[in-house]
Legacy VTK file of the C-alpha trace (Angstrom):
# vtk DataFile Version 3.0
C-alpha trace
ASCII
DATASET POLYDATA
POINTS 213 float
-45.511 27.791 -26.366
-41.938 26.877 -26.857
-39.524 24.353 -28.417
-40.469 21.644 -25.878
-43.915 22.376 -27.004
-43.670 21.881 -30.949
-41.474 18.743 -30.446
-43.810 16.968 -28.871
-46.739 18.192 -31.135
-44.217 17.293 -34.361
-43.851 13.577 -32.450
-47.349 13.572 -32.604
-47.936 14.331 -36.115
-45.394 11.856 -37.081
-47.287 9.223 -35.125
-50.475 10.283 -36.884
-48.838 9.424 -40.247
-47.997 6.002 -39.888
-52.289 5.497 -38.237
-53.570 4.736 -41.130
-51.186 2.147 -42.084
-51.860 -0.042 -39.169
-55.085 0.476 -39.243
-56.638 0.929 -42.837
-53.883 -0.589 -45.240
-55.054 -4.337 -44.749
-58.972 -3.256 -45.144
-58.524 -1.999 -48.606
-55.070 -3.725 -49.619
-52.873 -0.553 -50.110
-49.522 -1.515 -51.934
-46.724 -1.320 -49.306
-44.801 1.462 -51.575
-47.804 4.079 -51.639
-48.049 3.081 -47.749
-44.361 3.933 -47.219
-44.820 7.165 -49.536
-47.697 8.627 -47.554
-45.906 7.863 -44.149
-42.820 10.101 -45.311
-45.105 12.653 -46.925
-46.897 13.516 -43.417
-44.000 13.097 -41.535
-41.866 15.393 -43.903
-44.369 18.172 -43.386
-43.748 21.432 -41.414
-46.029 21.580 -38.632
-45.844 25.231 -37.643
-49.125 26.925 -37.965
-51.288 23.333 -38.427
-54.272 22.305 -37.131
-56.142 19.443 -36.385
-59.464 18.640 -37.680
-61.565 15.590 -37.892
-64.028 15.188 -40.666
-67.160 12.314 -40.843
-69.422 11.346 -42.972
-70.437 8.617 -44.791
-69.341 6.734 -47.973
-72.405 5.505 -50.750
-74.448 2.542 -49.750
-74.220 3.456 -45.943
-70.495 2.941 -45.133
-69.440 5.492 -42.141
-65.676 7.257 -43.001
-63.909 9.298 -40.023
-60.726 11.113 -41.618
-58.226 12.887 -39.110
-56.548 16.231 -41.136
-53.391 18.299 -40.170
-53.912 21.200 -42.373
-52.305 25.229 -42.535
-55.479 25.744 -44.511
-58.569 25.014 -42.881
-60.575 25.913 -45.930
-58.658 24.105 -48.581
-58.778 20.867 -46.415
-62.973 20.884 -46.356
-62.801 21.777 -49.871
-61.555 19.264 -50.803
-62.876 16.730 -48.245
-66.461 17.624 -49.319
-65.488 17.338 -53.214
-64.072 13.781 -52.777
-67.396 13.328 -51.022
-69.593 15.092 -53.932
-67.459 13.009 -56.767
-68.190 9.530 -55.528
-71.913 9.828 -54.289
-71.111 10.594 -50.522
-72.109 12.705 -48.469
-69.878 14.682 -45.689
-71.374 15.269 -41.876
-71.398 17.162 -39.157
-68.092 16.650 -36.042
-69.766 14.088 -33.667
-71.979 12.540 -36.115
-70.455 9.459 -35.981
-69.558 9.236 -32.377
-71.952 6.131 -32.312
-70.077 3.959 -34.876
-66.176 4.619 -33.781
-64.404 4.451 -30.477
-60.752 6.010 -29.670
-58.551 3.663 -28.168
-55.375 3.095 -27.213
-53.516 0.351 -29.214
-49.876 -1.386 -28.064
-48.323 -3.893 -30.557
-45.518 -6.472 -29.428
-43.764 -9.252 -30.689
-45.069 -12.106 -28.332
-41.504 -13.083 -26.957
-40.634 -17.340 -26.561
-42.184 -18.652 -23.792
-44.109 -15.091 -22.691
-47.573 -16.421 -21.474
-50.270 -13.997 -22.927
-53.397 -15.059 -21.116
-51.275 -14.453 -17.942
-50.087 -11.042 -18.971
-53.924 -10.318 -19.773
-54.422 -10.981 -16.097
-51.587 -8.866 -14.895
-52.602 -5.688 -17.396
-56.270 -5.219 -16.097
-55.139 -3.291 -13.462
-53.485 -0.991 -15.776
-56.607 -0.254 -17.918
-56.250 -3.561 -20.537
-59.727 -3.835 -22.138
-58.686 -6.674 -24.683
-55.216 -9.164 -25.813
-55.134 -10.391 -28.845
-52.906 -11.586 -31.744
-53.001 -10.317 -35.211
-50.553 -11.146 -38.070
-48.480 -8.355 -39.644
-47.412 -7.315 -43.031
-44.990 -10.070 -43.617
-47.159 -11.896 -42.100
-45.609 -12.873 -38.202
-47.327 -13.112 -35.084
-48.461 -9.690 -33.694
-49.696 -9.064 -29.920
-52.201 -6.592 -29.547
-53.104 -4.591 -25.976
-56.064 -2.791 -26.201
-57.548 -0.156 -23.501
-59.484 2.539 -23.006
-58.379 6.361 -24.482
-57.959 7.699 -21.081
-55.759 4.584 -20.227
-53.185 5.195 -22.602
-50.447 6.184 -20.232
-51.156 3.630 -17.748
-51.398 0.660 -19.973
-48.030 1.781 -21.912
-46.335 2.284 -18.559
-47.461 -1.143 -16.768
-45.932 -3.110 -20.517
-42.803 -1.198 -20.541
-42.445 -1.915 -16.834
-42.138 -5.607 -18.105
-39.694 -5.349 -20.405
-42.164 -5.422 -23.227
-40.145 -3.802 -26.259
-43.165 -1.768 -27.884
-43.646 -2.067 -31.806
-46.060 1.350 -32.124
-48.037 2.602 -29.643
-50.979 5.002 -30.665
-54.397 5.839 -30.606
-56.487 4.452 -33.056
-60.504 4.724 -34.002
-62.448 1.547 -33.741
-65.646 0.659 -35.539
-67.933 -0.436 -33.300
-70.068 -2.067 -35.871
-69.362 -3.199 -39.477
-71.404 -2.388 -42.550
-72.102 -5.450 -44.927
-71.693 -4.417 -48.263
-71.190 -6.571 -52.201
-68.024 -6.703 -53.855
-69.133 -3.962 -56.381
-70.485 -1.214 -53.428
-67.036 -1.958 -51.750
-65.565 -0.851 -55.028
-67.442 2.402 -55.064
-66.546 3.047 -51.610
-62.789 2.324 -52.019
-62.711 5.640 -54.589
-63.080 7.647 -51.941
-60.922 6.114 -49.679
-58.487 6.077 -52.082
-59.057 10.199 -53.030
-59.086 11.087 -48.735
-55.831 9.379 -48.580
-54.167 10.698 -51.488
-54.887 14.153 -50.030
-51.147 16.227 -48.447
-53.678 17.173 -45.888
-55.063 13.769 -44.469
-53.238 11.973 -41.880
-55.648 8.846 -41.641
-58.894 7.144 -43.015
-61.116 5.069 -40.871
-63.704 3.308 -41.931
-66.661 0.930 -41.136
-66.790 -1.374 -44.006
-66.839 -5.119 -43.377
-63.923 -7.097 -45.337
LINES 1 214
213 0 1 2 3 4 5 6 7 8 9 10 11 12 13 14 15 16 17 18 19 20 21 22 23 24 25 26 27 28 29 30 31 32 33 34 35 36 37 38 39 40 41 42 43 44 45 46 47 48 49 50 51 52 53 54 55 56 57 58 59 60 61 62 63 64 65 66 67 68 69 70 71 72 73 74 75 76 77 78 79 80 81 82 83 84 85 86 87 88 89 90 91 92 93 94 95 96 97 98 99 100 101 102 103 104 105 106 107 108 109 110 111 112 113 114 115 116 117 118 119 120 121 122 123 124 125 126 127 128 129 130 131 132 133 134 135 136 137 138 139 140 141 142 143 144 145 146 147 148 149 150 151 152 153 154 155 156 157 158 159 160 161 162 163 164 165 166 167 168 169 170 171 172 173 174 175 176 177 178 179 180 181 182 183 184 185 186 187 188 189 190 191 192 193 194 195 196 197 198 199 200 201 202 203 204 205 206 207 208 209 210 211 212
């Protein structure tokens, strides 16, 4: 399909490695090295001949788990998916099973600039697809504005905040629990082994998950 082709399919791999970072290292506390160290592992990786596969299921005591794959070896990858599944009491699913618990949608981060008025840039960004504005703190712990839209708005929403000199942080699609399963201290433990097995996998790119913090 050409060069043109594969660059913009490696782009997107690389953007796939740094998803479950944003979204999934706060929920279960990943230290910032092993974060860094799975970023450079997925973006390191070749992606001639790869494919993308999504894989659902659920976690013990009822937690839902969507993981997102780039793999050269389709039957390797659910090998392994279904073992860490097996090994910690889990139990993998069919594509589409959890279509009901988590959304796709497209997620902008920005530094709220001095003196930028948010509730009036909410306003302005409907137009462009803006479901949701909100502020989150980061890593270090700074201020974080978040523009959230639809999956088919992606383009439009990006396009409308560039087009006011918003300087973009990241800018991806992410899965969103709709809903949160409530679980004790000691079933979040159980469940966090196999988050922690998914994402130590070469193959996985991200690891969403339903669990309430």
């Amino acid at each position: 399909m050409g060069r043109a082709f594969e660059f913009r399919k490696e782009r997107k791999f690389k953007r796939w490695a740094k998803m479950a970072v944003q979204q999934n290292a706060k929920a279960v506390n990943m230290p910032k090295d092993r974060v860094e160290a799975a970023i450079k592992r997925a973006s390191d990786k070749s992606m001639a001949n790869y494919e993308e596969i999504v894989y659902e299921g659920y976690a013990p005591h009822g937690v839902a788990v969507l993981i997102e794959t780039a793999t050269d070896n389709t039957n390797r990858t659910v090998a392994n998916v279904r073992s860490y599944f097996n090994k910690t009491d889990g139990s993998l699913g069919k594509t589409g099973s959890l279509d009901f618990v988590f959304n796709r949608k497209s997620i902008f981060r920005f530094a709220p600039a001095e003196g930028l008025d948010l509730e009036e840039l909410e306003f302005e960004l409907i137009d462009a697809g803006l479901e949701e504005l909100y502020v989150e703190a980061d890593e270090e712990g700074n201020d974080i504005a978040v523009a959230q839209g639809a999956f088919e708005n992606f383009g439009s929403l990006q396009k409308a905040l560039e087009e006011k000199g918003i300087e973009l942080k990241s800018s991806k699609l992410e899965r969103i629990a709709l809903s949160h399963h409530e679980v004790t201290e000691e079933q979040a433990a159980d469940v966090l082994k196999l988050i922690d097995k998914l994402e130590e996998d070469d193959d996985v790119q991200a690891v969403y998950h339903n669990m309430a913090e």
